[in-house]
mmCIF file of the C-alpha atoms, coordinates in Angstrom:
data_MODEL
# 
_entry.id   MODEL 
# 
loop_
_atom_site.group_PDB 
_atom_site.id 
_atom_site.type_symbol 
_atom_site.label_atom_id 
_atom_site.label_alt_id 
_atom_site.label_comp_id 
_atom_site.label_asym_id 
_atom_site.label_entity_id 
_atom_site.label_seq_id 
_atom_site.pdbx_PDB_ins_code 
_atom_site.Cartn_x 
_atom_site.Cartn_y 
_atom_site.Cartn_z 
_atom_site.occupancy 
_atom_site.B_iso_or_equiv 
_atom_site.pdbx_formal_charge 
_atom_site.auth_seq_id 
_atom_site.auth_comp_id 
_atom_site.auth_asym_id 
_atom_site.auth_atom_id 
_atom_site.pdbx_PDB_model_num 
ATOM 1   C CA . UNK A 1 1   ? -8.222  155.127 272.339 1.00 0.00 ? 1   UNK A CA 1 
ATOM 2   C CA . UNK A 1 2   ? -11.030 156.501 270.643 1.00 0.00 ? 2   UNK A CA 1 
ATOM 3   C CA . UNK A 1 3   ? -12.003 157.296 267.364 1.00 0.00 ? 3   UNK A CA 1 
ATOM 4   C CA . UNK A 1 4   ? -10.838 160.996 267.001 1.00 0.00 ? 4   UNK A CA 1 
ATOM 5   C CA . UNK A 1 5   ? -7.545  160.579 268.494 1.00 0.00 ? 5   UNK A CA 1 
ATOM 6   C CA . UNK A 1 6   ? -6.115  157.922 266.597 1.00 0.00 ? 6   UNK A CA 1 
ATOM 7   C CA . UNK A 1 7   ? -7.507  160.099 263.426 1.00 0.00 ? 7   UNK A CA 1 
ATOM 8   C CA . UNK A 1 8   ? -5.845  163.110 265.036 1.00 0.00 ? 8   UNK A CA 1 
ATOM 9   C CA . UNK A 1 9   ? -2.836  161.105 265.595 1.00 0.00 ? 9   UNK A CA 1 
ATOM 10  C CA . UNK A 1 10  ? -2.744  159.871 262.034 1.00 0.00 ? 10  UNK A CA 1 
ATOM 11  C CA . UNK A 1 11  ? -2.527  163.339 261.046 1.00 0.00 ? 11  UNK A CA 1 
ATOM 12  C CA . UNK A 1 12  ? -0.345  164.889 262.915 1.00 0.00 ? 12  UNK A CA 1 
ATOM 13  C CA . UNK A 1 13  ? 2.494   161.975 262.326 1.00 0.00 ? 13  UNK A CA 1 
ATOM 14  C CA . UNK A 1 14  ? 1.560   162.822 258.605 1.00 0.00 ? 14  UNK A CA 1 
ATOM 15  C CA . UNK A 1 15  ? 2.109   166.212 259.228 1.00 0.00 ? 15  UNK A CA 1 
ATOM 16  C CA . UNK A 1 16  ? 5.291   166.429 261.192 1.00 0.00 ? 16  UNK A CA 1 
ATOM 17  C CA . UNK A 1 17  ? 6.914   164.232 258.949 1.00 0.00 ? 17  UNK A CA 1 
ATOM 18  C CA . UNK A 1 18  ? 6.956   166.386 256.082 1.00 0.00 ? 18  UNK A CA 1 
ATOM 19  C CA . UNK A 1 19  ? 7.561   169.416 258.203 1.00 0.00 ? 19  UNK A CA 1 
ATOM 20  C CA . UNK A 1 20  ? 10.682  168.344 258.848 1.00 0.00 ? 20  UNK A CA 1 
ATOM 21  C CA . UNK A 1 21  ? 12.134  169.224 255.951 1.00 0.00 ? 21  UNK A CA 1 
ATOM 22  C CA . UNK A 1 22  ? 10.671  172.564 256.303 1.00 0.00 ? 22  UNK A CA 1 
ATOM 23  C CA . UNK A 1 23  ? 12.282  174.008 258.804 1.00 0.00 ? 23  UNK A CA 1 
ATOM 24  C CA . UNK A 1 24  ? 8.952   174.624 260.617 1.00 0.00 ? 24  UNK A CA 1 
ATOM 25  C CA . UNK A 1 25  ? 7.083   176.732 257.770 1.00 0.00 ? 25  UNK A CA 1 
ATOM 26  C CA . UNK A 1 26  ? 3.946   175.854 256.594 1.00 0.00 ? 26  UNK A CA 1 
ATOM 27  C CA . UNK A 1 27  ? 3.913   172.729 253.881 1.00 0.00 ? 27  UNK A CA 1 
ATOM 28  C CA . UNK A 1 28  ? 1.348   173.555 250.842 1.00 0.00 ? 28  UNK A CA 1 
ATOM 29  C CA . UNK A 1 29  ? -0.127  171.049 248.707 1.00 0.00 ? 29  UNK A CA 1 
ATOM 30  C CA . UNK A 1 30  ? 1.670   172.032 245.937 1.00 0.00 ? 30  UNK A CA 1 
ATOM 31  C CA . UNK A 1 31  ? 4.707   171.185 247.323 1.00 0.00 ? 31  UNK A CA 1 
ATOM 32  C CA . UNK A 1 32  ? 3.361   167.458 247.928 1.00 0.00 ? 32  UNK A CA 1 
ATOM 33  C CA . UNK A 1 33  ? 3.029   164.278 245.712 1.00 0.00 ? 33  UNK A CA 1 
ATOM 34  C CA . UNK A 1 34  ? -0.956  164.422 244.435 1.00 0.00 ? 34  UNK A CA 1 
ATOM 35  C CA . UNK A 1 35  ? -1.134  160.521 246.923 1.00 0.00 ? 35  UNK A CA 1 
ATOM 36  C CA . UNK A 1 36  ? 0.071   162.743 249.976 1.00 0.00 ? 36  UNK A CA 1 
ATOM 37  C CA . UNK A 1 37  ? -1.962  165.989 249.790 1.00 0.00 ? 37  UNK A CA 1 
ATOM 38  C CA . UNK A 1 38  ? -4.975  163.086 248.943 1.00 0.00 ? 38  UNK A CA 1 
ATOM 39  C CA . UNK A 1 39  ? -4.324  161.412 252.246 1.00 0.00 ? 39  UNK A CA 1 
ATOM 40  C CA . UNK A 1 40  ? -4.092  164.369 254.418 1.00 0.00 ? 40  UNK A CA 1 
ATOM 41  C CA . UNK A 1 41  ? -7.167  165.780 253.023 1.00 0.00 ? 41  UNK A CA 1 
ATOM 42  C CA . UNK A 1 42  ? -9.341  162.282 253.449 1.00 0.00 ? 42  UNK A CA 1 
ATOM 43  C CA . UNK A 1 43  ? -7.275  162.660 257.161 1.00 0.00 ? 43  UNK A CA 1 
ATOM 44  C CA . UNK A 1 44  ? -8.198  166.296 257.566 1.00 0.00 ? 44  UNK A CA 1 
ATOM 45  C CA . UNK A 1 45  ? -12.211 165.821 256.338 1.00 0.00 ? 45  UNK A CA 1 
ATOM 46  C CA . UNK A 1 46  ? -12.446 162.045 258.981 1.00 0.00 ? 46  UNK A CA 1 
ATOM 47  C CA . UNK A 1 47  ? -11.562 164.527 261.712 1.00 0.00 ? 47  UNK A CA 1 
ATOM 48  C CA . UNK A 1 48  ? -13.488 167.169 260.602 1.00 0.00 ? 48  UNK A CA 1 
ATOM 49  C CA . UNK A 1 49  ? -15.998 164.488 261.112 1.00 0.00 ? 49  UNK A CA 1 
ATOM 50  C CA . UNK A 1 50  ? -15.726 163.572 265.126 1.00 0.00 ? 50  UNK A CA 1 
ATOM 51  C CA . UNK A 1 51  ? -15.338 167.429 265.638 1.00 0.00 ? 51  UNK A CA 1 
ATOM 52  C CA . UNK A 1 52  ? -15.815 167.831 269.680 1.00 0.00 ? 52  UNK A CA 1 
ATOM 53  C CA . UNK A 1 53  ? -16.922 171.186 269.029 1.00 0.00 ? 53  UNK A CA 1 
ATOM 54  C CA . UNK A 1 54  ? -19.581 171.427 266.632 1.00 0.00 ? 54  UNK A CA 1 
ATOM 55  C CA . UNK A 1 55  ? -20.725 175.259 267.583 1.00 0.00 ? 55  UNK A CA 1 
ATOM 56  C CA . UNK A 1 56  ? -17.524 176.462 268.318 1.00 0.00 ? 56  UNK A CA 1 
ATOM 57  C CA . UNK A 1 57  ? -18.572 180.281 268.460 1.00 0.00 ? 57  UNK A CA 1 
ATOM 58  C CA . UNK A 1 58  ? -20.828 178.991 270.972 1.00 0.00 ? 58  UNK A CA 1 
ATOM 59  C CA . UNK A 1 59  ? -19.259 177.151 273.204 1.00 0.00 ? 59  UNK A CA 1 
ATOM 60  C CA . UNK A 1 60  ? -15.371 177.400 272.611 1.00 0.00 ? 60  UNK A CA 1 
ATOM 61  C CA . UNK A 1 61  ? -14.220 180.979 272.250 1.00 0.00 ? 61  UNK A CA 1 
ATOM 62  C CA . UNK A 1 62  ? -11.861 179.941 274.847 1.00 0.00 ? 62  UNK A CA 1 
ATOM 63  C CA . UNK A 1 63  ? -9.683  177.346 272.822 1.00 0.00 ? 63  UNK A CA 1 
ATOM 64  C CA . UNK A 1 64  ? -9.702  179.391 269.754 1.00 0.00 ? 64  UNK A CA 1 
ATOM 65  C CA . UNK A 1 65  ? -7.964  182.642 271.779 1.00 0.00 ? 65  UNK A CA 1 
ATOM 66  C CA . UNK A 1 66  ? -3.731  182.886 271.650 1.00 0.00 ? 66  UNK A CA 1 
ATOM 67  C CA . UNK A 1 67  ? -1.472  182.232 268.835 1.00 0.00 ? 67  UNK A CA 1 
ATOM 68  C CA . UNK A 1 68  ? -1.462  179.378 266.083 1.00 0.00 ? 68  UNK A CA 1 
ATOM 69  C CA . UNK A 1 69  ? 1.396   177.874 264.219 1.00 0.00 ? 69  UNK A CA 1 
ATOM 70  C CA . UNK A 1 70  ? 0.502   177.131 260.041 1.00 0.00 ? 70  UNK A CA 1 
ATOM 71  C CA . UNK A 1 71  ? 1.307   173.349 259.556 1.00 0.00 ? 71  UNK A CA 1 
ATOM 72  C CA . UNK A 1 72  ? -0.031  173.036 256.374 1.00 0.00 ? 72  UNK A CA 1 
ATOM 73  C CA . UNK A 1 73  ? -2.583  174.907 253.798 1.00 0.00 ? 73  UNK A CA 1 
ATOM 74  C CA . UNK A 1 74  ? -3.633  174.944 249.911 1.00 0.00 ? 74  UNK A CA 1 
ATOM 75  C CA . UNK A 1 75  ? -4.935  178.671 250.037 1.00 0.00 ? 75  UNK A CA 1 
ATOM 76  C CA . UNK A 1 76  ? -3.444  181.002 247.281 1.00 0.00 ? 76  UNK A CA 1 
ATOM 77  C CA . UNK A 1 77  ? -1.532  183.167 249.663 1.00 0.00 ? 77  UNK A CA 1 
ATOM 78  C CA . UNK A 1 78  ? 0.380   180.975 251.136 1.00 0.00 ? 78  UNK A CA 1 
ATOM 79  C CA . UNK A 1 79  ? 1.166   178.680 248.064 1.00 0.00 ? 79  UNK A CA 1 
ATOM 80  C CA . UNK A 1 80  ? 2.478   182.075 247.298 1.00 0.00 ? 80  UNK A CA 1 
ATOM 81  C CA . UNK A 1 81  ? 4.566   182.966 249.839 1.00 0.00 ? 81  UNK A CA 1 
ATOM 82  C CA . UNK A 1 82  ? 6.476   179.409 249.110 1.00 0.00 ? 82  UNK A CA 1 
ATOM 83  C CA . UNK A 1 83  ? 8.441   180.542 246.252 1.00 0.00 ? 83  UNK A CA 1 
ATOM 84  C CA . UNK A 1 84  ? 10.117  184.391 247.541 1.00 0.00 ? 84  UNK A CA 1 
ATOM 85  C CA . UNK A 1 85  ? 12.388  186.560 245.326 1.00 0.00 ? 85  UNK A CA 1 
ATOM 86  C CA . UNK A 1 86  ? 15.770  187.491 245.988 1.00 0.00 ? 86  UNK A CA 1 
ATOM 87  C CA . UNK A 1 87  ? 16.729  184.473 247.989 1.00 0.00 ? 87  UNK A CA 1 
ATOM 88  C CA . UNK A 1 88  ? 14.099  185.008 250.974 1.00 0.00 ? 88  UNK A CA 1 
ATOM 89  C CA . UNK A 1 89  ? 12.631  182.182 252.294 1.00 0.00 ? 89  UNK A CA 1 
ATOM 90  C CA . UNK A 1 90  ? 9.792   181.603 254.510 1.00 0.00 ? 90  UNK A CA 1 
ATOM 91  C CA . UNK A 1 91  ? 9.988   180.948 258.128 1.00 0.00 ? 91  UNK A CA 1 
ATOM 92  C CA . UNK A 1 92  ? 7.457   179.929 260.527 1.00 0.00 ? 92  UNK A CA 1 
ATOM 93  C CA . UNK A 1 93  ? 3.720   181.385 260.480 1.00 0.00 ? 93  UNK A CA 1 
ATOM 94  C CA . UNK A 1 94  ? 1.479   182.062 263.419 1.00 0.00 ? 94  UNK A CA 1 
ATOM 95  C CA . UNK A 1 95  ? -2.148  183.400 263.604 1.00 0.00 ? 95  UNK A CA 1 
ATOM 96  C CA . UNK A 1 96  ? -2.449  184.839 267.275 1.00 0.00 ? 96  UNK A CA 1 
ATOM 97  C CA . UNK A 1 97  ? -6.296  185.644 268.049 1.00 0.00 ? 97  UNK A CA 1 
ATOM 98  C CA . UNK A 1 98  ? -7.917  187.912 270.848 1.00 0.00 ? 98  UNK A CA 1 
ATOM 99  C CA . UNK A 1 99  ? -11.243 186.647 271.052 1.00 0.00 ? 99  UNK A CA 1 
ATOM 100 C CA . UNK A 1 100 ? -12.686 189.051 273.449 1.00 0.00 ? 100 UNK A CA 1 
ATOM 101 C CA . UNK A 1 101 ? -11.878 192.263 271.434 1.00 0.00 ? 101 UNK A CA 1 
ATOM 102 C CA . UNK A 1 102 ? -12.392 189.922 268.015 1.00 0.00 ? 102 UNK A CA 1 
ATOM 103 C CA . UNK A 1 103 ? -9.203  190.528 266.542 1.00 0.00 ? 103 UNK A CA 1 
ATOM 104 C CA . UNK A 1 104 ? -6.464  188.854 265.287 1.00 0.00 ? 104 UNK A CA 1 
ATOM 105 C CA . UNK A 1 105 ? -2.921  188.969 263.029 1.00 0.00 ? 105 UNK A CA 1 
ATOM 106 C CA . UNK A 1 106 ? -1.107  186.650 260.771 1.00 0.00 ? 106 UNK A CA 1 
ATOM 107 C CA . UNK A 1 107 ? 2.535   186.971 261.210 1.00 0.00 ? 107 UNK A CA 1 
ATOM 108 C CA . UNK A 1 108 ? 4.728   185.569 258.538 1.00 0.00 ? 108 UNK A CA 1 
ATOM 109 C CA . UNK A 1 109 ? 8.689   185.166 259.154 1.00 0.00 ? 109 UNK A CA 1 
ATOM 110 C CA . UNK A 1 110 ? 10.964  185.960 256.420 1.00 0.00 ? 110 UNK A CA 1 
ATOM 111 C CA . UNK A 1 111 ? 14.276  185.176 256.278 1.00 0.00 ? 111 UNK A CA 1 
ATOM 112 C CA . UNK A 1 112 ? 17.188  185.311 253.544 1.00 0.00 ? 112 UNK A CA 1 
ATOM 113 C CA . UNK A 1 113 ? 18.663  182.093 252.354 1.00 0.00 ? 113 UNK A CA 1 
ATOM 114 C CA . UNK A 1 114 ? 22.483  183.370 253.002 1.00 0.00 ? 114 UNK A CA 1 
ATOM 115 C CA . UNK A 1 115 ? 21.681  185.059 256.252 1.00 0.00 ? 115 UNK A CA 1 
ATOM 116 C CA . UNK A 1 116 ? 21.644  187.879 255.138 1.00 0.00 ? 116 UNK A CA 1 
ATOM 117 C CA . UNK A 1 117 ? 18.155  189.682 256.660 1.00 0.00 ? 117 UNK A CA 1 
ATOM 118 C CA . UNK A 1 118 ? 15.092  188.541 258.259 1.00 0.00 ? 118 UNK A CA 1 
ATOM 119 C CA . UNK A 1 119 ? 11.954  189.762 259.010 1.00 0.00 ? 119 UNK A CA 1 
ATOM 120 C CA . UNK A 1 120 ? 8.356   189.784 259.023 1.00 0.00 ? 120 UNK A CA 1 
ATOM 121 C CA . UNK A 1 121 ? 4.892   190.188 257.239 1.00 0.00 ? 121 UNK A CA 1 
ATOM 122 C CA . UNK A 1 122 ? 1.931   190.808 259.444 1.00 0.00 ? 122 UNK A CA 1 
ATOM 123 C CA . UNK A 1 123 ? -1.720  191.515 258.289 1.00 0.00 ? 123 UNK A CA 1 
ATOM 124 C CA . UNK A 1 124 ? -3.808  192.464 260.846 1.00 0.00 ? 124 UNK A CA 1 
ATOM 125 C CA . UNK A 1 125 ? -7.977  192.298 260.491 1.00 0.00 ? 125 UNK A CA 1 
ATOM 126 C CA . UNK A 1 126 ? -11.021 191.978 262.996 1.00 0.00 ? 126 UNK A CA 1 
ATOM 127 C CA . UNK A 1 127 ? -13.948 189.317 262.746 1.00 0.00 ? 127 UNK A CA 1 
ATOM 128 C CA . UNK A 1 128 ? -17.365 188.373 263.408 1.00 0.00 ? 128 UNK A CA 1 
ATOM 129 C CA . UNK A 1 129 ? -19.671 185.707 263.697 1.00 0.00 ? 129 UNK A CA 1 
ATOM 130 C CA . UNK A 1 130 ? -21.306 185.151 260.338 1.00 0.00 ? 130 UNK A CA 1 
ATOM 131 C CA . UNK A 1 131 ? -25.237 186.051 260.374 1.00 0.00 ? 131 UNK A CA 1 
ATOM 132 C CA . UNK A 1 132 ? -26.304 183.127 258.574 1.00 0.00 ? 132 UNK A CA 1 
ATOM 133 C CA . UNK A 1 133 ? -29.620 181.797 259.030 1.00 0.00 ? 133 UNK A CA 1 
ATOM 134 C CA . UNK A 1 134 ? -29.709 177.881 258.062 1.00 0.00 ? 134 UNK A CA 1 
ATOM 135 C CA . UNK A 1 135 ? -27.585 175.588 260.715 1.00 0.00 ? 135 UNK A CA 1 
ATOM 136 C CA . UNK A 1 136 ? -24.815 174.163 260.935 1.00 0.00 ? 136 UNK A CA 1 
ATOM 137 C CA . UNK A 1 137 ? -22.924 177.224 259.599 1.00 0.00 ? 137 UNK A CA 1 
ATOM 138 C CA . UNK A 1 138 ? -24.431 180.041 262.319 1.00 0.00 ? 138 UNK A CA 1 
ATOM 139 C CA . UNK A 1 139 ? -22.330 179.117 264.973 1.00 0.00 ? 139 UNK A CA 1 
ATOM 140 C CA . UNK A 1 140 ? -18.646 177.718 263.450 1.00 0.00 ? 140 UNK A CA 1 
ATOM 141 C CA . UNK A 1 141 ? -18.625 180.620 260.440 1.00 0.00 ? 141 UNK A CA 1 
ATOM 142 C CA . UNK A 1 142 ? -16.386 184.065 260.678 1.00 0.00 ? 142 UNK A CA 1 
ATOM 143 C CA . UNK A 1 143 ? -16.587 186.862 258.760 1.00 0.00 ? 143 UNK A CA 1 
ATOM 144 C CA . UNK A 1 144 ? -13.314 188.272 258.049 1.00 0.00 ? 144 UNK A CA 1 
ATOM 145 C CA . UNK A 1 145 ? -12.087 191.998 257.358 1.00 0.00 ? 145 UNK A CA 1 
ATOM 146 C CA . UNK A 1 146 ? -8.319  192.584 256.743 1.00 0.00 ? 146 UNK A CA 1 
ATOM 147 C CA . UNK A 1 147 ? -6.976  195.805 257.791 1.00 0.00 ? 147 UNK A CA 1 
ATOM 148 C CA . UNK A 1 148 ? -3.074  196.760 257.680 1.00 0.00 ? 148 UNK A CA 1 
ATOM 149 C CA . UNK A 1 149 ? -0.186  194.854 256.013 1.00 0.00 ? 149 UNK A CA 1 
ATOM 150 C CA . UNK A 1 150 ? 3.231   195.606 257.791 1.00 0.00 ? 150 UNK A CA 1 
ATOM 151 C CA . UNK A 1 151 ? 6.723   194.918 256.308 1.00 0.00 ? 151 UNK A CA 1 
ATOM 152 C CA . UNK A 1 152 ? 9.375   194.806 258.085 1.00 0.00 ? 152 UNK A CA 1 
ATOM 153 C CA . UNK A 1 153 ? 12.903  193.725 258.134 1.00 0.00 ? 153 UNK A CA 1 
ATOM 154 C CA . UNK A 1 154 ? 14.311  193.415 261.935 1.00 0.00 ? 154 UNK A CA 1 
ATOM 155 C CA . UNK A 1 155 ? 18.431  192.557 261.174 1.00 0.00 ? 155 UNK A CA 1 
ATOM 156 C CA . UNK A 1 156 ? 20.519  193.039 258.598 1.00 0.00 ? 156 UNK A CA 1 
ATOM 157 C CA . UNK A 1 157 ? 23.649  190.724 258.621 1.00 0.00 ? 157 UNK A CA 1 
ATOM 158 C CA . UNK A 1 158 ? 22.424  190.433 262.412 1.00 0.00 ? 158 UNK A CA 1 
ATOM 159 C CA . UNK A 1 159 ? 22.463  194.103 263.273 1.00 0.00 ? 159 UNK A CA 1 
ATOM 160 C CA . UNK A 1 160 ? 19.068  194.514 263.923 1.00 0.00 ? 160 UNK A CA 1 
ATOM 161 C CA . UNK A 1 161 ? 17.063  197.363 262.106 1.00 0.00 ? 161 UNK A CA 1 
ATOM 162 C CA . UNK A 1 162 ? 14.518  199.205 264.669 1.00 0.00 ? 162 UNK A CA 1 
ATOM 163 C CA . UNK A 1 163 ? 13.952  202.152 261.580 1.00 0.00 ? 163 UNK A CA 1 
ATOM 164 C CA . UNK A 1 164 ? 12.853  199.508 259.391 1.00 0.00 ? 164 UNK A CA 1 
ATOM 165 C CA . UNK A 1 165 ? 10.626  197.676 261.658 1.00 0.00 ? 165 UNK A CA 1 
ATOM 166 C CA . UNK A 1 166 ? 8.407   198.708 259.612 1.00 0.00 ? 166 UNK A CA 1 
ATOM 167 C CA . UNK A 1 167 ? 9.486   200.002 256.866 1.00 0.00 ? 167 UNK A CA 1 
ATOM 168 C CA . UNK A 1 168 ? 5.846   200.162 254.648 1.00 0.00 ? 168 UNK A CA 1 
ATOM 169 C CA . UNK A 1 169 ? 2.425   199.931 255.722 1.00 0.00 ? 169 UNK A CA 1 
ATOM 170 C CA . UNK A 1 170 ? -0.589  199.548 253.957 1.00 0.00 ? 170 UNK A CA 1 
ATOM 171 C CA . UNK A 1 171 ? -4.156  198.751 253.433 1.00 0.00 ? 171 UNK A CA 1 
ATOM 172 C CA . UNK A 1 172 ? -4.671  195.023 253.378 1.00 0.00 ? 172 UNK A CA 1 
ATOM 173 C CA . UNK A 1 173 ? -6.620  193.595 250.678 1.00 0.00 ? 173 UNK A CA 1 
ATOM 174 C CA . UNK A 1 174 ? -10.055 192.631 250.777 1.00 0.00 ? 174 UNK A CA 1 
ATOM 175 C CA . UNK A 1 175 ? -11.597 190.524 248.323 1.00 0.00 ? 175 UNK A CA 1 
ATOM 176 C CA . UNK A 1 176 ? -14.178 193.191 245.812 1.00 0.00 ? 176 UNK A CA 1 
ATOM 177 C CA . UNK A 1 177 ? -16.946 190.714 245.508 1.00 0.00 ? 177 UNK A CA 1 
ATOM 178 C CA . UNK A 1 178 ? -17.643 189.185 248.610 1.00 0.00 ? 178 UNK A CA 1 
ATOM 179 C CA . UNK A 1 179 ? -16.930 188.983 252.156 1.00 0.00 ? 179 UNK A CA 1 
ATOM 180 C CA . UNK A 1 180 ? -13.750 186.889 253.205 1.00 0.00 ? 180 UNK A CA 1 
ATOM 181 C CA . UNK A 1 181 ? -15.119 183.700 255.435 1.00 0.00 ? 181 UNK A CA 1 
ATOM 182 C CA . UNK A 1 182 ? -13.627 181.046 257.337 1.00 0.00 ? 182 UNK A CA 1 
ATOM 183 C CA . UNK A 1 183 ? -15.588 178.143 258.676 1.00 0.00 ? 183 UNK A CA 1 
ATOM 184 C CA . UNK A 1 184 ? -13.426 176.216 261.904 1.00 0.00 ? 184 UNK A CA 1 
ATOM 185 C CA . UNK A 1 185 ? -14.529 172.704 261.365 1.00 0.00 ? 185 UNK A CA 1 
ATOM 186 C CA . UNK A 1 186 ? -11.929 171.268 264.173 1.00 0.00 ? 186 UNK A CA 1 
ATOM 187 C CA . UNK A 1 187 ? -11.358 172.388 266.974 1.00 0.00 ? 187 UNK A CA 1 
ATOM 188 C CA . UNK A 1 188 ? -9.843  171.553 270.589 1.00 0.00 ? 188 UNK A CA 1 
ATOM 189 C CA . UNK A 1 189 ? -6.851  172.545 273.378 1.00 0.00 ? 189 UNK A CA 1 
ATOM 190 C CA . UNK A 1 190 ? -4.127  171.436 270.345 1.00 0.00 ? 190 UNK A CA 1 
ATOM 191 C CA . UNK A 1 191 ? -5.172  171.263 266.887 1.00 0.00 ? 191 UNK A CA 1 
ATOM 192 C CA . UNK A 1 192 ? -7.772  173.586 264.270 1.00 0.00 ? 192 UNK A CA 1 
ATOM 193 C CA . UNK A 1 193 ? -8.243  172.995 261.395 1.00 0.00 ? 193 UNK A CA 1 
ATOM 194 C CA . UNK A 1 194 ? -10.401 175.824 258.562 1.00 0.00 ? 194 UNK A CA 1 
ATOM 195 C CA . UNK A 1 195 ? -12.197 176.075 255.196 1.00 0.00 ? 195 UNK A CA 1 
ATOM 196 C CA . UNK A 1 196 ? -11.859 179.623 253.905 1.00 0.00 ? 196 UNK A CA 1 
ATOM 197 C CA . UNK A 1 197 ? -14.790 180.624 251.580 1.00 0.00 ? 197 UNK A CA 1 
ATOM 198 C CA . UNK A 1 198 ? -12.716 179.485 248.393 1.00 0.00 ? 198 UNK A CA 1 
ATOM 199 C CA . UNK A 1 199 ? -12.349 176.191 249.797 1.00 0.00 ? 199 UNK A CA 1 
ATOM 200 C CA . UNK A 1 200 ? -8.979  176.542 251.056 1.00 0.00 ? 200 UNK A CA 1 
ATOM 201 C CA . UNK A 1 201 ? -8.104  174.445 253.675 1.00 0.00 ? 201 UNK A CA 1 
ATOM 202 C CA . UNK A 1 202 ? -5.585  175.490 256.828 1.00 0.00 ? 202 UNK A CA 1 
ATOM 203 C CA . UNK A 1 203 ? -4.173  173.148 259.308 1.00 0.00 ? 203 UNK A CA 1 
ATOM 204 C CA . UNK A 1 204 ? -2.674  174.524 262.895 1.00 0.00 ? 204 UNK A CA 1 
ATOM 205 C CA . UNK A 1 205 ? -1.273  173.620 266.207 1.00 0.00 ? 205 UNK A CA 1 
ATOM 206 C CA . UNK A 1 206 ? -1.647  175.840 269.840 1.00 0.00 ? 206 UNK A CA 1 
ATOM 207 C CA . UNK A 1 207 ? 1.496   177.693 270.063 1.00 0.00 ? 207 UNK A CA 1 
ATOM 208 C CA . UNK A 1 208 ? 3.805   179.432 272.966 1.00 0.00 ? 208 UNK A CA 1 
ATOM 209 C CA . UNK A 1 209 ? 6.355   180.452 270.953 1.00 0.00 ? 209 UNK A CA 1 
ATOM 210 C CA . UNK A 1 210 ? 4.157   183.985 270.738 1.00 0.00 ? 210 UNK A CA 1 
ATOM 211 C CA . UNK A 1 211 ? 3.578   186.622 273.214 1.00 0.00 ? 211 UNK A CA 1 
ATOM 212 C CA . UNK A 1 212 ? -0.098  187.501 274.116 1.00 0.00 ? 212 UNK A CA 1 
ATOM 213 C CA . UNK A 1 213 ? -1.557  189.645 271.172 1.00 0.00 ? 213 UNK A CA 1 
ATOM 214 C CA . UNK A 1 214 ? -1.140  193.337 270.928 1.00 0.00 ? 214 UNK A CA 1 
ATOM 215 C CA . UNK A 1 215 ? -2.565  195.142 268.115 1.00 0.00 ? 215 UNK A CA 1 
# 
């Protein structure tokens, strides 16, 4: 076995293990012992190091196309999303890309402790390759632009809600200084992982639980 699976393997054992106790939403850093979130990031940055796609714009658009499932992350927003008012707790969280029309959404499930609602928070945005001129960050680097932020809430005590799926929409944030980045530093048919521009990291695994993306 080579090099970069047994790292990858490393990982994901890491990884599953304390998603167990998640119920399948994304584990933070936060949330982790400071030895734990050390080892997965000295796991994440060895992989990042065998990457089998260096220039993934390049050369493989096709793995990064269809949905993602969040294993793990230390940006702000999802840290945030951890700790929900009024009982709601977070569910599973999927980024589902269309390459060819260079779109994508991130789809958060939200559900209530006691059963008593779930639903959703999806932002959708576009992206583009980042015009940089000095190597190696001209063909792995995105440029991000956020567009719409749905809420929505699809049962109530398990009657779902059509009228409230969605209930608000609005303009997603973009950040006032800068444009939003992400560089994909691993990449193949199972596993990515990506640095946003603040140095947040994000961790996930090729998904079917998702239908093909529709904007």
């Amino acid at each position: 076995m080579n090099n970069q699976l047994l790292i990858k393997e490393k990982l994901q054992a890491t990884l599953e293990k304390i998603q167990t106790k998640s119920d399948g939403s994304p584990v933070t850093d936060l949330q982790l012992d400071k030895t734990l979130a050390e080892e997965i990031e000295k796991l994440t940055t060895e992989l990042e190091s065998v990457n089998p796609n260096l220039n993934p714009l390049l050369y493989a658009t096709y793995l990064l196309n269809g949905a993602w499932q969040l294993q793990y992350s230390t940006a702000r927003e999802i840290r945030s999303l951890i700790s929900l008012p009024l009982g709601l707790k977070l569910g599973k969280v999927y980024q589902v890309i269309d390459v060819a029309n260079k779109l994508f959404f991130n789809l958060a499930k939200v559900k209530h402790s006691l059963g008593l609602a779930s639903g959703y928070v999806k932002v959708t945005a576009s992206f583009e390759p980042a015009k940089e001129d000095l190597e190696p960050l001209a063909n792995k680097r995105i440029n991000v632009y956020f567009d719409k932020r749905y809420l929505s809430i699809e049962k109530i005590v398990g009657i779902n809600t059509p009228q409230l799926n969605p209930f608000k929409v609005v303009s997603a944030n973009n950040p006032t200084s800068r444009t939003a980045t992400l560089d994909i530093t691993y990449l193949d048919e199972t596993l990515r992982i990506g640095r946003g521009g603040d140095g947040s990291l994000f961790i996930l695994s090729k998904s079917h639980d998702l239908p093909d993306f529709t904007s």
